[in-house]
Structure formats: C-alpha cells, structure tokens
N, C-alpha and C positions, 0 to 999 in steps of 0.2 A: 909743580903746583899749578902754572898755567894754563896745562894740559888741562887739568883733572877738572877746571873752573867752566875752562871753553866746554869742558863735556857734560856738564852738569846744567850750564845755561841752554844749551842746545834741546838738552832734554827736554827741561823746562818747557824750552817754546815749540818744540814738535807735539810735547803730549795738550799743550794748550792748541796748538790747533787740529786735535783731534778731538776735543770737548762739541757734545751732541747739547744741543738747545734744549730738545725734546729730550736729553735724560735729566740735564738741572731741573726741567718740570718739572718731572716727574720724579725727583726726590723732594722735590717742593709740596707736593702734592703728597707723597706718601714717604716722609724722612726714612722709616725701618727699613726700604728698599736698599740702604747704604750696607745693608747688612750682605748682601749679595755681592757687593764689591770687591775684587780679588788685589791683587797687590801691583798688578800691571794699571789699572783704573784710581792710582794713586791720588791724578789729579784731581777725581771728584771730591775726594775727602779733603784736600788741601783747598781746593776754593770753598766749599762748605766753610771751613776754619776761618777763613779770608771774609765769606760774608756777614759770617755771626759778627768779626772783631770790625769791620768797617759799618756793618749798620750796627751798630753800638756808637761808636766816634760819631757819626751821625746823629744821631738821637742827642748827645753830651753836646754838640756843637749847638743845634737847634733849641735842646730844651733850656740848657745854660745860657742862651743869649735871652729868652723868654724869659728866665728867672731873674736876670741879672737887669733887664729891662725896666722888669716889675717892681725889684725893689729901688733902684735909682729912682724913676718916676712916683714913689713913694716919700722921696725928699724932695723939699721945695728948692725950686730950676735943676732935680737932679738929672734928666732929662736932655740935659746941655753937656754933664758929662760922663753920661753912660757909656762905657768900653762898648766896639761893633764887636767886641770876642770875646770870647772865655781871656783871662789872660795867659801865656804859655806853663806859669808855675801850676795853675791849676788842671789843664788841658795836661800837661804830662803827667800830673799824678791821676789824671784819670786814663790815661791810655797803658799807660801801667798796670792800673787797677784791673781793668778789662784782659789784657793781655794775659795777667798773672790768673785772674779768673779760672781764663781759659786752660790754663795749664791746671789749676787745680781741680777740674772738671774732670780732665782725663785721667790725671794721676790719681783720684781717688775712684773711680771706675775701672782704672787697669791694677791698683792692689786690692780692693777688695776683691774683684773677679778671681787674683791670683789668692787672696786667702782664702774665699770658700769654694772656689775649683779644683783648688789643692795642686796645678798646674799653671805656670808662671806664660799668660798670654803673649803670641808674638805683637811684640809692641807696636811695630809700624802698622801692619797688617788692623791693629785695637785702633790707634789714631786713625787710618782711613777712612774705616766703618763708623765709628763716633762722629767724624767730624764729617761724613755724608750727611748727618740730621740735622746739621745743624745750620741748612739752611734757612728752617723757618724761623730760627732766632734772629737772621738778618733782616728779614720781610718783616717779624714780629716791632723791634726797635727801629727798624724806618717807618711804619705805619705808626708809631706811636710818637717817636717824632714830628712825621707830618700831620698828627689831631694836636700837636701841644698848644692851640688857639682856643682849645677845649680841656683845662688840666685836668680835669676827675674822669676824663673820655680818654686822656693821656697815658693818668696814671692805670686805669683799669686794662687798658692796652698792654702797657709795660707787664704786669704782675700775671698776666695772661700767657705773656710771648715767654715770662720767667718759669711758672709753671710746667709750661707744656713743655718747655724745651727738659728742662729737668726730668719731665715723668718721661718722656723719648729718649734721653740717654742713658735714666737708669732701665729701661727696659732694652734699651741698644747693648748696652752693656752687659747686663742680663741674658742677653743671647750668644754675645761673639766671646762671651768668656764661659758656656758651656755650663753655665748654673741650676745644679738641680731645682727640682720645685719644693723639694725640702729645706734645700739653705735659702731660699728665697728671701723669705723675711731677715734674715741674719747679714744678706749681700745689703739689702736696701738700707737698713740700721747703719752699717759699717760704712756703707758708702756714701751716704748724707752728714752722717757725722764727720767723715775723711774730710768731705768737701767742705761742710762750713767751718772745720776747724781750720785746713789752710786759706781757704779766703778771710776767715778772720785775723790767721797769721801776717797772709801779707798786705792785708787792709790797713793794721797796726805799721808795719812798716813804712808805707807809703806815705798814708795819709797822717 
C-alpha cells in the first residue's frame, strides 16, 4: 500500500512542477481551452478544481467576517465581542457546502452528457476538461471578496462569477460529451435541473 502512496505522491509533485504560468493564463483568459486538455495534462484540471474550491473559502472567510462585523456593531458594545472568524460549526458547513457543490456540478454535467449522447463519457478525462474552466470561478469569488467593503459591488460580483461559470461548464460539458445541436435544449434542461436538484439535496443536508 506504501508503494502505491509514495507513487501517487510523486506524481503529484512531478506533474506540479511541470505546470506552465502562461497555460493557467491562458485558461484564465479563455476557460473552453480546457476542452483540448488530454488525460496526461490531468493537473490543469485538478488545480482549476482547487481554485474554484479555495477562492470560494475565501470569499466565505472575508464576507462572513464583514457580515458578522456588521450585525454585532448593530448591538449596543456588540463591537467588544465580535468573533475575528466565522465560527468552525459554520465554516465547516460551508466548506462542505462548496465542496459538495462542486461535485454536484460535474455529476450533473457528466449524466446528462451520458443521457442525451446516449454514450457513457470517460469520466476522468469529463472532470479534467470541466474542471480546466473553472478557473474563473476562483478569480470570480476572490475579486468579490476583495470589493465586500462595497456589498451590492460584492454581491453583483458574486452572481456574475456564478453565472458565467455555469454558462462555461454547461457549454464545456456541451462539447466533451459530444452533444448534438438537436439534444441541445434537452442537455441544458436536464442538466440544471440535475444540478439544483442535488445542490439542493445536499444544502438540506448540511445546512
């Protein structure tokens, strides 16, 4: 088992120090580029994944210290004792929250791809490419964390980075699971609905 660990880590940090500056740009700059990603370029898609889920926990740390600021300093001397943090019970139901997101993102992108392709996509190969675009969701929630000094500048930020990341992975998804322009409409239907039903699923849960 400790073969198999030491070889897995090792990967790990060879294919991280083969990570090019100038290709994060430039799926920063053009997410669909993830779409050309092969299965040996695993690592772009896995930090993509890593950027979406930490500029999120970022934004949750920043904006809930702001929120949490505002309403204390809303009670008389509450000021004196405002938490400097989320507390941990709430910070882990949102790192969860996020995480699970994220899985519900891809899982309802790689079965509807699989019901109207009527071919069951290879799934690592689906998570690489999905999780290439999803750089901008990271830049998107750190930029709207660092305007939360400005909430309706915050919040438009946020609902922005929510957006576009969505219309980029239903169109990523869209392409790496070989979707006629017929079942188009049918894929996007199936695949929003997939998604907010399990994020609602595990929202209930959590929260």
């Amino acid at each position: 088992m400790e073969p198999k660990n030491n070889h897995a880590f090792t990967e790990v940090t060879d294919s991280l120090k083969q990570v090019e500056r100038n290709r994060l740009i430039a799926l920063l700059r053009n997410p669909l580029a993830s779409l050309h990603l092969t299965a040996k370029e695993w690592i772009y898609g896995a930090l993509g994944l890593a950027a979406s889920f930490v500029g999120y926990l970022i934004w949750v740390l920043i904006l809930g210290k702001k929120i949490t600021g505002f309403i204390y300093s809303a009670i008389p001397f509450g000021g004196l004792f405002a938490p400097n943090s989320l507390t941990f019970a709430i910070f882990s139901r949102m790192f969860l929250l996020g995480l699970l997101s994220l899985v519900a993102l891809l899982g309802a992108l790689w079965l509807a791809g699989w019901w109207r392709s009527g071919t069951q996509p290879a799934w690592k190969l689906f998570v690489i490419r999905i999780g290439g675009i999803q750089y901008i969701a990271g830049a998107g929630f750190l930029l709207s964390g660092l305007l939360s000094f400005h909430f309706t500048l915050s919040m438009l930020t946020l609902i922005i980075t929510l957006l576009t990341t969505l219309a980029l992975s239903l169109q990523g998804g869209l392409e790496a699971s070989g979707i006629s322009k017929e079942k188009t409409a049918s894929y996007l239907i199936a695949a929003i609905t997939l998604y907010l039903i399990l994020t609602g699923v595990f929202a209930k849960l959590i929260l």
